[in-house]
C-alpha positions in Angstrom: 53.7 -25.2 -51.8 54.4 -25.1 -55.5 53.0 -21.7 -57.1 50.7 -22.1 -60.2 50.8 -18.8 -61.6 53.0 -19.8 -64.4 49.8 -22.4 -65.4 48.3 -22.3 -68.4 45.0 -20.1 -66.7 43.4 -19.4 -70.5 40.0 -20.4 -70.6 39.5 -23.4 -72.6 40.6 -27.0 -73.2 43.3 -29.1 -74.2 42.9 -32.7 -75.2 45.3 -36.0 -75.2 43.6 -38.8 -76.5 45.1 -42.2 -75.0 42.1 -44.9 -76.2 44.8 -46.6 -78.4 47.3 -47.1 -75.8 45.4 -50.2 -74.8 46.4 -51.5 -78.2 49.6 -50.5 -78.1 50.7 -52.0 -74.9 49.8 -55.5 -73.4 48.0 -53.7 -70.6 47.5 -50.4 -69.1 47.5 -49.7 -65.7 45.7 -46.6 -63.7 46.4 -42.8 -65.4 47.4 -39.7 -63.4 47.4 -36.2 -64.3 49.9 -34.3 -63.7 49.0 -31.8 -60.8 49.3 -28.5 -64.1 47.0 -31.1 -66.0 49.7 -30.7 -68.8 50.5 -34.3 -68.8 49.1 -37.6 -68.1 50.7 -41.2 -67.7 50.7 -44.8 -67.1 52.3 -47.8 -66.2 52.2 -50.1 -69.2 53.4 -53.8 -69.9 55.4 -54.2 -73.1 57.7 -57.1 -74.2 57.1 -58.8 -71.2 58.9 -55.6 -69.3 57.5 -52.3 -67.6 57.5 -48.7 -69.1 56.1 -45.3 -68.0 53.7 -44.0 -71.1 53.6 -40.2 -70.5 51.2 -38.3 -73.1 52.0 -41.2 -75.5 55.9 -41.5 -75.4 57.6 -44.0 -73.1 59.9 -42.4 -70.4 62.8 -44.9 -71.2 64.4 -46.9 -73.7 65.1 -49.2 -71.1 62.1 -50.9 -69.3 62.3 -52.1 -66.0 61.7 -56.1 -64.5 58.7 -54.0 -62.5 57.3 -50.4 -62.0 54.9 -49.5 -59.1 53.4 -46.7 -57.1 53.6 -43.6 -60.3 52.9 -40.3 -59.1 53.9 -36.8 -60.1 55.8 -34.6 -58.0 54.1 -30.9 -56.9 56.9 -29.5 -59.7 54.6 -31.7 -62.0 57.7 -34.4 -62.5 56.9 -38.2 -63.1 58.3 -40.5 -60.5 57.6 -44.5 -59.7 59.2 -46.8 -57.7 61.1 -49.2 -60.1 62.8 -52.8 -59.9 65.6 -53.9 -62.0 67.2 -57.4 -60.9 66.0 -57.5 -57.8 66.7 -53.8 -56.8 64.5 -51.2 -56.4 65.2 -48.1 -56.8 63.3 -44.7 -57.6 62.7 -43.0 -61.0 61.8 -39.3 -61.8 61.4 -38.3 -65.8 62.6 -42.1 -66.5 66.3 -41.2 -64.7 66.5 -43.8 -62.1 68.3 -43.3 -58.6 71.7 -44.7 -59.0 71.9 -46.2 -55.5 69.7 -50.2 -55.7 67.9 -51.5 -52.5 66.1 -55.0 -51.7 63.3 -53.1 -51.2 62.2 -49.4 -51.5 58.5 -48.3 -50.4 56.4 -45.3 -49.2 57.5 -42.6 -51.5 57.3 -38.9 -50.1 57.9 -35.6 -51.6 59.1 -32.2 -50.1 56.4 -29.8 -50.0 58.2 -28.1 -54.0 58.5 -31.4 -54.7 62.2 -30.9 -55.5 63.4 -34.0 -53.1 62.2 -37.4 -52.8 62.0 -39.9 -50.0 61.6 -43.3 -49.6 61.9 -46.1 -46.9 64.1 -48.9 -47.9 65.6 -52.5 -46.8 68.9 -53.2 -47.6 70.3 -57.2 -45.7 67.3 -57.1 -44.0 68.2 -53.9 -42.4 66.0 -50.7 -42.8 66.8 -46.5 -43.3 65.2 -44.2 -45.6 66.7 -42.5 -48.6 66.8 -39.3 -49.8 67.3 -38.3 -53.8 69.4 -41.7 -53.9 71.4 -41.4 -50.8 70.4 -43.8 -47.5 70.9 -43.3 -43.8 74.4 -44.3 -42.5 72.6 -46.0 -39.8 70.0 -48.8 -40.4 68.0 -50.1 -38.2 65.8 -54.0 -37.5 62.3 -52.5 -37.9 61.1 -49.3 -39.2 57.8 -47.3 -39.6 55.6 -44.1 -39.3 57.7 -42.2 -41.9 57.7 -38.3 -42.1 59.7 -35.8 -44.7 60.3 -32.2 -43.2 58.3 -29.6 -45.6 61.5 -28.9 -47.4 62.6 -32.3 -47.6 66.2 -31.8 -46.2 65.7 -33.9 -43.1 63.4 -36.9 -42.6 62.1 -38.7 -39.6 60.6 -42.5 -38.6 59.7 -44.8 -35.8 62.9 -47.2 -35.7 63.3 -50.6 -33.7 67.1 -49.6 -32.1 67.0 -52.8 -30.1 66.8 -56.1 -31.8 65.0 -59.0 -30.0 63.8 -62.0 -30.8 59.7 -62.2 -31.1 59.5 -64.6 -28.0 61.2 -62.3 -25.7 58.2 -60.6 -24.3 59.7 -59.2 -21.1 62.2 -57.5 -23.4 60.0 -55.7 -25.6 58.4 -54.3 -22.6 61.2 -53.1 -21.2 61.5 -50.9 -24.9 62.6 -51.5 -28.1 61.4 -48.9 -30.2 62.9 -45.2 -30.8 62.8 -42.2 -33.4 65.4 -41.7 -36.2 66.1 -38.4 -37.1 68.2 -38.3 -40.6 69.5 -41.6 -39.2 70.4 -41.0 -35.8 68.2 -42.1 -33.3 66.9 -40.8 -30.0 68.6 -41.9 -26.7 65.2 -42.9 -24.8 63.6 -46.3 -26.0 59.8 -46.9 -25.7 57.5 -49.6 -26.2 56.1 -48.8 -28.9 56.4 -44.8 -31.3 53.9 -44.1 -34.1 52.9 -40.8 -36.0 56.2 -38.8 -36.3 56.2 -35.1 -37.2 58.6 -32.8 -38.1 57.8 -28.9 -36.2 57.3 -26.2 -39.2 60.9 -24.6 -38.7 62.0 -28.6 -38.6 64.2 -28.6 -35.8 62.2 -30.3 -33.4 60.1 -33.8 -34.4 57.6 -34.9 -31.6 55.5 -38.5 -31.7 53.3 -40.7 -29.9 54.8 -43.2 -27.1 54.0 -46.0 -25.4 56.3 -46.3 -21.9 55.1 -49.8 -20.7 52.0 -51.8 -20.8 49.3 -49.0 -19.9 50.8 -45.9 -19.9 51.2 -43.4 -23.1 52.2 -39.7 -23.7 54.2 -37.3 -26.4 58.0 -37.5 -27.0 59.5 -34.0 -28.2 63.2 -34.6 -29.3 63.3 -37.8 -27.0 62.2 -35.6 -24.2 58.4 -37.3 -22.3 55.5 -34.6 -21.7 55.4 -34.8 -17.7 51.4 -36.6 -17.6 51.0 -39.9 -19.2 47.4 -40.9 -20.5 45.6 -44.0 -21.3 46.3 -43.2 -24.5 47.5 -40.7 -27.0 46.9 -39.8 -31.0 49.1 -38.0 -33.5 50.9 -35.0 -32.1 51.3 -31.6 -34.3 52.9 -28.6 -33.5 51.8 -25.2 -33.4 53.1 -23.0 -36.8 54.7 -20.4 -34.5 55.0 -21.2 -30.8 56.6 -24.5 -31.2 53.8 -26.1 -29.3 52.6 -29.6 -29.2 49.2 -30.3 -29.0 47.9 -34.0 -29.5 44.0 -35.8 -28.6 44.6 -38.1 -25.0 42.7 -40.3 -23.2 42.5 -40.1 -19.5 39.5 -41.4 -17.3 37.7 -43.1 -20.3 37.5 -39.5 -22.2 39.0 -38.1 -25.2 40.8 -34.1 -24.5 43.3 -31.9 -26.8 46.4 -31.5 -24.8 49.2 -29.2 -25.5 52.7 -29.5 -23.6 50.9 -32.1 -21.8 47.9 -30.1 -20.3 44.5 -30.3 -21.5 43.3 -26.7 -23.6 40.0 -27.4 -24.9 37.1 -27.6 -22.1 35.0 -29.7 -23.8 35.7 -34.0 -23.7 35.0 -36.1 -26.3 33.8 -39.8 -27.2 36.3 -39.7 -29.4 39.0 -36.8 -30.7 41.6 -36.9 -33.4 43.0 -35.5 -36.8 43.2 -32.3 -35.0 45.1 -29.4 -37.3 46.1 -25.9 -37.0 44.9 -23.3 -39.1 47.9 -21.2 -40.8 48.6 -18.8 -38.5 48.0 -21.2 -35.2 44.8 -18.8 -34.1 42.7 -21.9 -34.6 42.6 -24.9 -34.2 40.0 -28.0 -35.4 39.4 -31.5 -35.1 37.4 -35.0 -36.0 35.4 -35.6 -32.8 32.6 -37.6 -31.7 30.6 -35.8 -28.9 28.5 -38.8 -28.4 28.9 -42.5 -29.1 28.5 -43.2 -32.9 28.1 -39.6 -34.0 31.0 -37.3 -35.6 31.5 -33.7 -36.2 33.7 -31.4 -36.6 34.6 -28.8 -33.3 36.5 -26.0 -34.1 38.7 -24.1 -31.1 36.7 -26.6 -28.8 33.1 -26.0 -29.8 31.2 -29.2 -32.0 29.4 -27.8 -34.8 25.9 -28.8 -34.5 25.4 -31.1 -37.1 26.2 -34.9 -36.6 26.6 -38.3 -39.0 26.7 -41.2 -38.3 29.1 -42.8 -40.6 32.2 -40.9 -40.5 34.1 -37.4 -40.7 37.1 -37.0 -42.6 39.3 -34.6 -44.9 39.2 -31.7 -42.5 40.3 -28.6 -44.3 40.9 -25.2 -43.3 40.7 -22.1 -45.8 43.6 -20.5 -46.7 43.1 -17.2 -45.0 41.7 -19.5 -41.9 38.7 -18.4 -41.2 36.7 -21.3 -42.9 36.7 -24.9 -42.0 35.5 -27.7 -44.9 35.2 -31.7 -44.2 33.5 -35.0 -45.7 31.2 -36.5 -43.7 28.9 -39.9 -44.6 25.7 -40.5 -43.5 24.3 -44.7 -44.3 25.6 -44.9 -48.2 25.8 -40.9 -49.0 28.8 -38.9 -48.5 28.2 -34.7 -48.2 30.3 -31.9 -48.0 30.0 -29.6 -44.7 31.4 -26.1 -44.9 31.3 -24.2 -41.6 28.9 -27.2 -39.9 26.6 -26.8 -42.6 25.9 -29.6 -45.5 25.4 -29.2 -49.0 22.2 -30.4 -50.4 23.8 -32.4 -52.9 24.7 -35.8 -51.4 27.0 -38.3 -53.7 28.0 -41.6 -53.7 31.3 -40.5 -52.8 33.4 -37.2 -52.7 37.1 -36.5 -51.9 38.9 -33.8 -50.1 37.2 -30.2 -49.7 39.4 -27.7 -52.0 38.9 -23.9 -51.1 39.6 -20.6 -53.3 42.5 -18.8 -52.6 40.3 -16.0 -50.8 38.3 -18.6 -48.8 34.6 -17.8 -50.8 34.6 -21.0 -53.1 34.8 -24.7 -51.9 35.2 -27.0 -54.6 35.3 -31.5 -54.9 35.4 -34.2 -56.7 32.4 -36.0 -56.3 30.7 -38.8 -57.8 27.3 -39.4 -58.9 25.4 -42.1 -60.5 28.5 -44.3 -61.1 30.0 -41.0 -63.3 32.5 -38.5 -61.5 32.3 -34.4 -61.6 33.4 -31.8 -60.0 31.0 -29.8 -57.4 31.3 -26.1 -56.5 29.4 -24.1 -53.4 27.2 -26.9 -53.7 26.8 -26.8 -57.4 27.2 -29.2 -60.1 29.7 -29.3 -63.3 27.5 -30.1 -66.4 30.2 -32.2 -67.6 30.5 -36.4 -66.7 33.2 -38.5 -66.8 35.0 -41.7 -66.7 37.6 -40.3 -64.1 38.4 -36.5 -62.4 41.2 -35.3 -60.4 41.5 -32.6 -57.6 39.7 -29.2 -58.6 42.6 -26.7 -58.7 41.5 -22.9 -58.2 43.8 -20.2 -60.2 45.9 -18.2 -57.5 43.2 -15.1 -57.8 40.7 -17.6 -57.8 39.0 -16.7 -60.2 39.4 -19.9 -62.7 39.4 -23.9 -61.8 41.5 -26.1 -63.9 39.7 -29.9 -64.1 41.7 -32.7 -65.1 39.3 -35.3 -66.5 38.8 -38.3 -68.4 36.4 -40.0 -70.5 35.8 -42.5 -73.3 40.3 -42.6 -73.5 40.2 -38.7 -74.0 42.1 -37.2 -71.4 40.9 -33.3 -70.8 42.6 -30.1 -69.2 40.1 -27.7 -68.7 40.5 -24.2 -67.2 36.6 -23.0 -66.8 35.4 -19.7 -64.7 34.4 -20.4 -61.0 31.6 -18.2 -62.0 30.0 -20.7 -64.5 29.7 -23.6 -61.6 29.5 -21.3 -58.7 26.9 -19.2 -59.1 
């Protein structure tokens, strides 16, 4: 994780007004902040071409046939997927990848967003790239990507076995494997989804399909001993190395790990599951009954159910508190520790905690306008558009990136003056 301590953390505002750049340019497409709220930037048309405007300057004198997906990396650098004569390629700060591909997608950066990753098709073959450079092997089919934290090594669910799309007896025989910096595992399988990289990144496990009915976890090519009736994403344990993953066996959802069931407790459904930092607890999405979801922590379901949906399960940094989104008919709440806010909203995104765990902080919206809510709190301020909360390292200050009426805003307020 990038460190914001070098931020700007000085109380106050700092404004970029981009209302003319619809005038400027023959259309605009969606603005992002940049994650220190120092910049902000769009795709715009020009001249019948594509360019990047980036707090009112284009990022190159040379525009490209097509620009898509623009992001900024956790280092706070520009990047989009570009496409010049029927190449596409990746672009960071307008400096494009000098290796071209027939098609590039899914763009992935390393946790200090100081490597980038993409999927690609080259001939109708596919790999994935790194900072420009492709596997050495490519494969027929490719999916279910994964970059390791640091982004030196990346991972996906790779078709090692062509076939044609009639031969049904040979795809169940296997077809599929996992790629691991392009080589691929020795074991083929029906079918592999959800790759992941272990925290140390020497190990990758993912979910398998063996034949027709029959499903389990891969570490390193090497099967978990039970199969189930079916499996979800595995992830591993921060420190022991340990798999866990939800399976299905006899019509019920249980967390397994190395195979053998941990929590007590079946579910009607069990997934998302995620370690907190130090691996002393673990949480997931469950539904204890049909058409109800919670959250259950170490096992245990909190209390409270909806009906809708759980999602965006969060743990505190110090890992002691657990956060989600849950919707209920047309509301969506926050639920800290299984307790909701009293504020519902027409819609709310991830759960952002405070450094020491005391503060939970969203973007939310209400009444067609979007804010920012703290400890169930309400910013005074409405706008057109907000992006992630962002707590100062001491946690202390939150930095809002907003937008309204073609004023884009950084503002670094006190956590006091929402929060209490």
């Amino acid at each position: 994780m990038v460190s914001n301590q070098s931020w700007d953390w000085d109380i106050g505002h700092k404004e970029i007004d981009i209302s003319d750049w619809s005038q400027r340019f023959e259309w605009v497409e969606e603005p992002y902040a940049s994650p220190d709220g120092e910049s902000v930037a769009a795709i715009v048309h020009v001249d019948e071409a594509f360019n990047v405007c980036i707090n009112g300057t284009l990022w190159s004198e040379a525009p490209a046939d097509k620009i898509w997906h623009l992001r900024f990396t956790p280092d706070n650098r520009p990047y989009a997927l570009i496409s010049d004569d029927g190449q596409w390629t990746v672009a960071v700060s307008g400096e494009a990848w000098s290796e071209g591909y027939d098609y590039a997608w899914h763009p992935m950066a390393s946790t200090d967003g100081t490597h980038l990753a993409v999927a690609v098709q080259q001939a109708g073959r596919y790999a994935m790239a790194v900072d420009g450079k492709a596997w050495e092997s490519d494969f027929s089919d490719i999916g279910y990507f994964a970059l390791s934290s640091s982004g030196r090594s990346t991972a996906a669910a790779v078709q090692v076995r062509s076939v044609d799309s009639g031969q049904v007896h040979a795809f169940q025989e296997g077809t599929f494997s996992v790629a691991v910096d392009g080589k691929s595992w020795d074991p083929m399988f029906v079918n592999v989804w959800h790759v992941a990289f272990s925290p140390d990144e020497r190990h990758v496990a993912a979910e398998v399909r063996l034949n027709l009915y029959d499903y389990t976890i891969a570490v390193d090519g090497q099967l978990w001993p039970q199969v189930f009736q079916t499996v979800w994403a595995p992830c591993f344990h921060p420190t022991s190395g340990a798999v866990v993953a939800p399976v299905r066996s006899k019509g019920e959802w249980v967390m397994a790990q190395d195979g053998r069931t941990i929590w007590p407790q079946p579910f009607v459904q069990l997934w998302r599951q995620q370690f907190n930092v130090d691996g002393s607890r673990l949480a997931a999405i469950v539904a204890p009954k049909y058409g109800r979801w919670t959250v259950a922590v170490d096992g245990a379901p909190w209390p409270l159910t909806f009906g809708s949906m759980v999602t965006d399960l969060t743990f505190s940094p110090d890992g002691q508190r657990v956060a989600a989104l849950a919707k209920e008919g047309a509301k969506w709440h926050v639920v800290v520790d299984g307790r909701a806010w009293q504020h519902a909203f027409e819609m709310a995104w991830r759960p952002v905690f405070s450094p020491d765990g005391n503060a939970v902080a969203a973007k939310v919206e209400i009444d067609g306008r979007n804010t920012v809510a703290v400890n169930d709190r309400l910013w005074s301020t409405a706008c057109d558009m907000v992006w992630e909360p962002c707590f100062s390292s001491d946690g202390t200050r939150l930095l809002i990136r907003s937008l309204d009426k073609g004023i884009y805003r950084r503002s670094v307020i006190s956590v006091n003056k929402i929060a209490e």
